[in-house]
C-alpha positions as CSV (number, residue, x, y, z in Angstrom):
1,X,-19.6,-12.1,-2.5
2,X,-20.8,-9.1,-0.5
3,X,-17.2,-8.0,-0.3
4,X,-16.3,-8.4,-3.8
5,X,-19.0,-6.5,-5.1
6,X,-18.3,-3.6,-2.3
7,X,-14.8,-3.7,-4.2
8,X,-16.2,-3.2,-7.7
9,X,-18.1,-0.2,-6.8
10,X,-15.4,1.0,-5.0
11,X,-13.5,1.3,-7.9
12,X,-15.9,2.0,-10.2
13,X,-16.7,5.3,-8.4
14,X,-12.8,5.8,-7.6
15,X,-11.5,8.4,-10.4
16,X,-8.5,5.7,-11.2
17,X,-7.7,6.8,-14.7
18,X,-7.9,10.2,-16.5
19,X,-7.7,11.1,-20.7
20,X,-5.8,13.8,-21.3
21,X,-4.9,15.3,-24.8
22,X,-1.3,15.2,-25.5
23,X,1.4,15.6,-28.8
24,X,2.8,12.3,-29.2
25,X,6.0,12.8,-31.4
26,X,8.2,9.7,-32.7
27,X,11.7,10.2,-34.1
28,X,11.9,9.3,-38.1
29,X,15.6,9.4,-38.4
30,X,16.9,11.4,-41.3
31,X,13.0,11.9,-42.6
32,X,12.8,14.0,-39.2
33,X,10.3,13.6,-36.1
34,X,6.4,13.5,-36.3
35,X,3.9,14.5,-34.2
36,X,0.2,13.2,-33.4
37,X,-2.2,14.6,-31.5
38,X,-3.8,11.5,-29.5
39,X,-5.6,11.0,-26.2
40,X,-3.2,9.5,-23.5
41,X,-4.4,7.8,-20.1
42,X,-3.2,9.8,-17.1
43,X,-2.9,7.5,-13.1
44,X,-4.9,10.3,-10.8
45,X,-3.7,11.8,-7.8
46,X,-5.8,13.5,-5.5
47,X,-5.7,13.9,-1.7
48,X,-7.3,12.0,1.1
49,X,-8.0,13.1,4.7
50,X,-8.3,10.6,6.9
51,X,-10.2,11.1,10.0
52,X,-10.8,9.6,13.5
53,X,-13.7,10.0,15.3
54,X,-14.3,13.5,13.6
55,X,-10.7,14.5,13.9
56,X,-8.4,15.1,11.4
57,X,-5.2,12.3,11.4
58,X,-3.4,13.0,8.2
59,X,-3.5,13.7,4.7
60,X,-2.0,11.6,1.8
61,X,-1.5,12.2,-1.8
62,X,-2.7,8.9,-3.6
63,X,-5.1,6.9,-6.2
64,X,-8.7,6.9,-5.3
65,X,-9.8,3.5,-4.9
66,X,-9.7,1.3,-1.7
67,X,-10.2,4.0,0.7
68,X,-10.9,1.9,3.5
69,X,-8.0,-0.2,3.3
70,X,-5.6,2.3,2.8
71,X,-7.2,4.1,6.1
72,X,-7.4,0.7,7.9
73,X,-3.6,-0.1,6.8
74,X,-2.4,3.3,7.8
75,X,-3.7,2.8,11.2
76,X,-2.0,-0.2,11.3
77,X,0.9,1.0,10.5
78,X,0.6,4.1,13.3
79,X,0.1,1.4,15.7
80,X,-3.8,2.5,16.7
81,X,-5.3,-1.1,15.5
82,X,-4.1,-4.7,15.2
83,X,-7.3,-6.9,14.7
84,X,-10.7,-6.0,12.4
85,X,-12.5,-5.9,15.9
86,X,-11.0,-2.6,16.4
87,X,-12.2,-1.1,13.0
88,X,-15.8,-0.2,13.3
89,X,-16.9,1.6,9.9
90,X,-15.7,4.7,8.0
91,X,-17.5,6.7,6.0
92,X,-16.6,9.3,3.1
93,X,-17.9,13.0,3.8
94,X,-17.2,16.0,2.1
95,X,-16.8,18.6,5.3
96,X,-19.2,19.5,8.0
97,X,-22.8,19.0,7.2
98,X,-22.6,16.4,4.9
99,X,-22.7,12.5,5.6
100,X,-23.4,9.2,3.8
101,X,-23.8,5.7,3.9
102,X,-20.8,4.0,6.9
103,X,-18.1,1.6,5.6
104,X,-17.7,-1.6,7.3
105,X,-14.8,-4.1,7.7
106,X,-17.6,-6.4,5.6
107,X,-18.9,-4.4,3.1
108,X,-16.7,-1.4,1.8
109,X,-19.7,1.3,0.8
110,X,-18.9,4.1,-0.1
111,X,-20.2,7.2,1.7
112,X,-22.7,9.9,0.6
113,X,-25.0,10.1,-1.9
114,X,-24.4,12.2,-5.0
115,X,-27.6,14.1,-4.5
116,X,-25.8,16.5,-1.3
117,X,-23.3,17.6,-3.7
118,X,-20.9,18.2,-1.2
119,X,-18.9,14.5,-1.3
120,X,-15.9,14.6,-3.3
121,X,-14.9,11.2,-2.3
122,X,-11.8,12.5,-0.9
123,X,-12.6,12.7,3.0
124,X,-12.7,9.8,5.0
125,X,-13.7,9.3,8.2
126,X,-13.1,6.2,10.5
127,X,-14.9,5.2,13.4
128,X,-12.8,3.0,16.1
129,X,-14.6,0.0,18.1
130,X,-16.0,0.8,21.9
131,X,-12.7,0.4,23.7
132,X,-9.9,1.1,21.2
133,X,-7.7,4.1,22.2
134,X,-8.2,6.9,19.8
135,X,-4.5,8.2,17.7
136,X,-2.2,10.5,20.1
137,X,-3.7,13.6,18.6
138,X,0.2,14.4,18.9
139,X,0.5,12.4,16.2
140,X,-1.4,13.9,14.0
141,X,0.0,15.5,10.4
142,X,-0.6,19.3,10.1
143,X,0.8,19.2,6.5
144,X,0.0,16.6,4.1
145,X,1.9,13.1,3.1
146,X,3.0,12.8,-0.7
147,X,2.9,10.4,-2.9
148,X,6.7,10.4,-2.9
149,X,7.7,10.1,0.3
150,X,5.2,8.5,2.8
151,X,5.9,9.3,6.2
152,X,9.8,11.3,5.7
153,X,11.2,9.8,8.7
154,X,8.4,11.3,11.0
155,X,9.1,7.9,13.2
156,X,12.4,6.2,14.3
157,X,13.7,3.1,14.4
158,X,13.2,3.1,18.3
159,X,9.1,3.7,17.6
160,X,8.7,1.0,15.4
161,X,10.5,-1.6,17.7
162,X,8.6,-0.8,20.5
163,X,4.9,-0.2,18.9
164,X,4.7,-3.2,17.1
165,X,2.8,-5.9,18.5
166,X,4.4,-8.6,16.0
167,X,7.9,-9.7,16.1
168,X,8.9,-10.8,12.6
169,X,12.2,-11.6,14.4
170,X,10.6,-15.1,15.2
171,X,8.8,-15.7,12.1
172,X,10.3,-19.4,10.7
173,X,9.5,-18.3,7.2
174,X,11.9,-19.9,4.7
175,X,11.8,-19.0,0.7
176,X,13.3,-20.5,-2.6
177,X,15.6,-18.2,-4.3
178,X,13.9,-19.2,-7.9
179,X,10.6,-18.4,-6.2
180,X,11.3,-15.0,-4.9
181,X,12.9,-13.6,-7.8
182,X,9.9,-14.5,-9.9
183,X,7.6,-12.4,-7.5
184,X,8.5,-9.1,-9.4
185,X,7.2,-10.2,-12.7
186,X,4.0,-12.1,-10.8
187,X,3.1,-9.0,-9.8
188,X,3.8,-7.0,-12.6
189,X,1.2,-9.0,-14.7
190,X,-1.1,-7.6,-12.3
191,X,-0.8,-4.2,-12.8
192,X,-3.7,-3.2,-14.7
193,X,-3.7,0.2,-13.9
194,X,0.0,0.4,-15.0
195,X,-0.7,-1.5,-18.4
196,X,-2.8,1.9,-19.1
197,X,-0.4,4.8,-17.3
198,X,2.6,3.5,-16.7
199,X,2.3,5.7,-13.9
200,X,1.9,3.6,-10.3
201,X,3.5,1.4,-7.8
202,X,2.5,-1.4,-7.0
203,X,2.5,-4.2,-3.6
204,X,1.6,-7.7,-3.6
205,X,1.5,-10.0,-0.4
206,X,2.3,-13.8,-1.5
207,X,2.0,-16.9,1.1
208,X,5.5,-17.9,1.2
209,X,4.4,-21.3,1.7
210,X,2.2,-21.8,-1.3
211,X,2.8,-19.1,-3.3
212,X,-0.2,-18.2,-3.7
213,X,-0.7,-14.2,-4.6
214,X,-3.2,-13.5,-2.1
215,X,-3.9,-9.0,-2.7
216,X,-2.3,-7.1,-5.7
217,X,-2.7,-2.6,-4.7
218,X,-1.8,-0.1,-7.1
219,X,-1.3,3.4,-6.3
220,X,0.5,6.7,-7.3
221,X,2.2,6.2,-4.1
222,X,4.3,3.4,-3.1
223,X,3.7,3.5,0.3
224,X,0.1,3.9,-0.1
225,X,0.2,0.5,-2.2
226,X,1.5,-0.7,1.0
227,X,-1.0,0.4,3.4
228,X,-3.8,-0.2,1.0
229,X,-2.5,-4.4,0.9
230,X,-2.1,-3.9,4.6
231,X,-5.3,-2.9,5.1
232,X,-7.1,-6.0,3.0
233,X,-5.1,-8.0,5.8
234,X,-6.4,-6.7,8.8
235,X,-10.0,-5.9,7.2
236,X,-10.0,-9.5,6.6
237,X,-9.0,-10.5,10.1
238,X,-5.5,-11.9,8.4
239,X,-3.1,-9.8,11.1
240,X,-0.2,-10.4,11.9
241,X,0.9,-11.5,8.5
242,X,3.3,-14.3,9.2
243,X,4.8,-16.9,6.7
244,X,4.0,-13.8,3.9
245,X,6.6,-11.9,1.5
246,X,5.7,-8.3,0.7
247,X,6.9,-7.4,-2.9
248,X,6.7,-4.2,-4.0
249,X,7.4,-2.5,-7.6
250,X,10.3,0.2,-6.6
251,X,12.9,1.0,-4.1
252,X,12.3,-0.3,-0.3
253,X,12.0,2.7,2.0
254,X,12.8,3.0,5.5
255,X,8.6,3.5,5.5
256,X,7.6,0.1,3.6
257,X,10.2,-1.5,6.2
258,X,8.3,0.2,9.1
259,X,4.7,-0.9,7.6
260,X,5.7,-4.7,6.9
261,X,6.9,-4.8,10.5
262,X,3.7,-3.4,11.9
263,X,1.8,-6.1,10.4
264,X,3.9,-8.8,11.1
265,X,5.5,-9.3,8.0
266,X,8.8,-11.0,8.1
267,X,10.1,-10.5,4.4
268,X,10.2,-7.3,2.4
269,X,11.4,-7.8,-1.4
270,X,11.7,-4.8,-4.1
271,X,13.1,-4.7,-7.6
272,X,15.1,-2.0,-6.3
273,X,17.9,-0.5,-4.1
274,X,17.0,-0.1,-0.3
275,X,17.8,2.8,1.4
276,X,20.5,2.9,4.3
277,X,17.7,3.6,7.1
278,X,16.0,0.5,5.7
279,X,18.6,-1.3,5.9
280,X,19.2,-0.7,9.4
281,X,15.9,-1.0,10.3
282,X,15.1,-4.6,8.7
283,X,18.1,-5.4,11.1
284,X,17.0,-4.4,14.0
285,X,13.7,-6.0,13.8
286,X,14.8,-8.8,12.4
287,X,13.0,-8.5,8.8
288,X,15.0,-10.2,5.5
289,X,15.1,-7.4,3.3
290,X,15.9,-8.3,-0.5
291,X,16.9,-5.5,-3.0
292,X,17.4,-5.6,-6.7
293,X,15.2,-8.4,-6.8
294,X,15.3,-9.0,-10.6
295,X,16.2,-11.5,-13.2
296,X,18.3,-14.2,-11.8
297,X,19.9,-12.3,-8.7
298,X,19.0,-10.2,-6.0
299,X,20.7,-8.6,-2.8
300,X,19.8,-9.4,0.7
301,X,20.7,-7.3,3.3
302,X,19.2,-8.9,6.4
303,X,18.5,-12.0,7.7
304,X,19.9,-13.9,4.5
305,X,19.0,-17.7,6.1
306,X,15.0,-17.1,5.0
307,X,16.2,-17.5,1.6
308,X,17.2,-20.8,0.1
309,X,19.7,-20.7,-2.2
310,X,19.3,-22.5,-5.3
311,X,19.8,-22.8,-8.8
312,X,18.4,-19.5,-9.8
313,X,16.7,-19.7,-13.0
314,X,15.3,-16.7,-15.3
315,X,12.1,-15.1,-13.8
């Protein structure tokens, strides 16, 4: 209960949605276009730092809301936590001299009270458990992350197989065809955000056994929708993720390859193409990766056994 109603304030406070004035105009045909003036609902994007112990790690373009767990599924995905243990609290700030309430895996508060006037709810700062190594300040991103293109190939192949502490490789994890190409339109009815914008990605992590939906993320970036469902997973103790398909709402990245692997997810699907690096990626660790997931078809590019062909019937 705690958790959910840490959620709700969460997102009540994060600046999801904005109204904007626009000129809406319609064709008429041969009567000629027309033009309204209406209000339309904008998805926001504003930047996040993310700090460790103080330091600056990165910044990422995204939708506010779920902080923590985009932090928290970052770090996963850089390979500085595995468990909850490790994740001690965070805490939004808005620069030096200002503070607020701390964040815990538990209870997701958010950080400082309005009355500093210096929290803009767009600096985050994460404290690591006693004993967890802090990020290879090497690592570190001097120039911000966009919304577009999530890490840009700042890590190789070679990284990834090496710094993961899962191996999808062995994960027995077997799906119906019919099943996972009726994932993308599961998770489209849970775009909410989307039903207003028509502006964000979207990732939801189903249990490949029941098919149960267990987290739906929204966000202006895809990979951010990622890391913000990988984070629920590891702030929930839930790491690694096996017998679990990742479905996203767009193209599969070498990035969203990278982050299912680094929580131990052995099945990637997107409504979309994949890109070569992907590709070669999903093979090397050992991840099925499904593309143009949609309809009654879809492509798999690696390990095509996981899936269990079938009759496919429409989604």
């Amino acid at each position: 209960m705690e958790e959910a109603k840490a959620h709700t304030r969460e997102d009540a406070m994060g600046r999801i949605t904005s109204r904007k004035k626009v000129v809406h105009i319609a064709a008429a045909g041969h009567a000629g276009s027309r033009a309204v003036r209406r209000l339309d609902s904008l998805a926001v994007e504003e930047p996040l730092e993310i700090r460790v112990a103080g330091e600056p790690l990165t910044v990422t373009m995204r939708t506010p809301g779920h902080d923590v767990e985009l932090a928290a599924g970052f770090l996963v995905s850089e390979g500085v936590i595995i468990h909850r243990e490790q994740f001690a609290s965070a805490i939004h700030c808005g620069g030096p001299g200002t503070g607020g309430a701390a964040a815990t895996p538990g209870a997701y508060a958010l950080g400082a009270s309005a009355v500093d006037g210096g929290n803009t709810y767009n600096v985050l700062d994460v404290t690591l458990a006693p004993g967890t190594p802090l990020p290879d300040p090497a690592r570190a991103r001097h120039s911000y992350t966009t919304s577009a293109c999530g890490v840009c190939g700042a890590a190789s192949i070679e990284q990834v197989s090496t710094t993961s502490a899962f191996d999808v490789s062995e994960d027995p994890l077997v799906v119906d065809a019919d099943t996972l190409v009726a994932l993308p339109e599961l998770l489209r009815s849970q775009q909410n955000v989307f039903d207003k914008t028509g502006g964000l990605h979207a990732a939801g992590l189903y249990d490949a056994a029941t098919g149960e939906l267990l987290v739906v993320r929204e966000d202006v970036g895809r990979h951010n929708a990622v890391d913000k469902v990988v984070g629920w997973a590891v702030l929930n103790g839930r790491l690694p993720l096996t017998g679990t398909v990742l479905q996203v709402s767009g193209r599969a990245s070498f990035e969203l390859v990278q982050k299912a692997v680094m929580a131990g997810i052995p099945m990637l699907s997107a409504v979309s193409a994949p890109s070569s690096l992907a590709v070669e990626m999903a093979e090397s660790t050992g991840l099925t990766l499904a593309g143009f997931v949609r309809g009654t078809s879809m492509n798999v590019y690696s390990r095509p056994e996981r899936v269990r062909e079938g009759v496919l019937t429409p989604a």
